[in-house]
Steps between C-alpha positions, in 0.01 A plus 500: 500500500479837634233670275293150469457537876375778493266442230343253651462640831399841426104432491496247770697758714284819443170297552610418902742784595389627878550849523630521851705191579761300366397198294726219323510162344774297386533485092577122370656383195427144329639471134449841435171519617475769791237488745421683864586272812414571897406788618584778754320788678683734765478881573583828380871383496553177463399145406539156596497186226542202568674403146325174359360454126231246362619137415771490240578840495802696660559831663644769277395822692300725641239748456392750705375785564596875655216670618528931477889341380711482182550161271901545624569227732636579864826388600281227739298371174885437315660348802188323558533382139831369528448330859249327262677419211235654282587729167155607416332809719202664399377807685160695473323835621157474546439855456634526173457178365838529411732141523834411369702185570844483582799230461682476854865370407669274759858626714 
């Protein structure tokens, strides 16, 4: 599941990546099919989403992005994760262009 996430979100990603602020959206899952959910825009820090995916479709993860950061999650994004229930993280750096997605395994 891992790499076809990030397949599939890779183009969609570097198309709308702000440069200076945090951006996310909630990644869905239906049969295998993967597809981006709500959306998210915050600061230089941080990010709010409000986790919610089209009809039919349920919450997997998240993508989002680090900006002037690293695609390593902080220990916020894993706890945040968990608090979630949600394996799949994906992060991004604008600058670079750079993303790589992450599984977040539960306590």
């Amino acid at each position: 599941m891992r790499c076809f996430i990030k397949a599939n979100l890779r183009q969609e990603v570097k198309a709308t990546m702000p440069q200076d602020y945090e951006t996310a959206f909630t990644i869905c899952e239906r049969d295998g099919d993967i597809c981006r959910g709500n959306e998210g825009k915050g600061g230089p820090y941080a990010v709010s989403l409000n986790i919610g995916c089209p009809t039919g479709y349920k919450p997997i993860g998240i993508w989002h992005s680090h900006p002037k950061g690293t695609t390593d999650p902080s220990s916020a994004d894993v706890s945040e994760m968990k608090k979630l229930r949600l394996r799949h993280m994906c992060i991004s750096v604008p600058d670079t262009g750079e993303m790589k997605c992450h599984i977040v395994e539960s306590d």
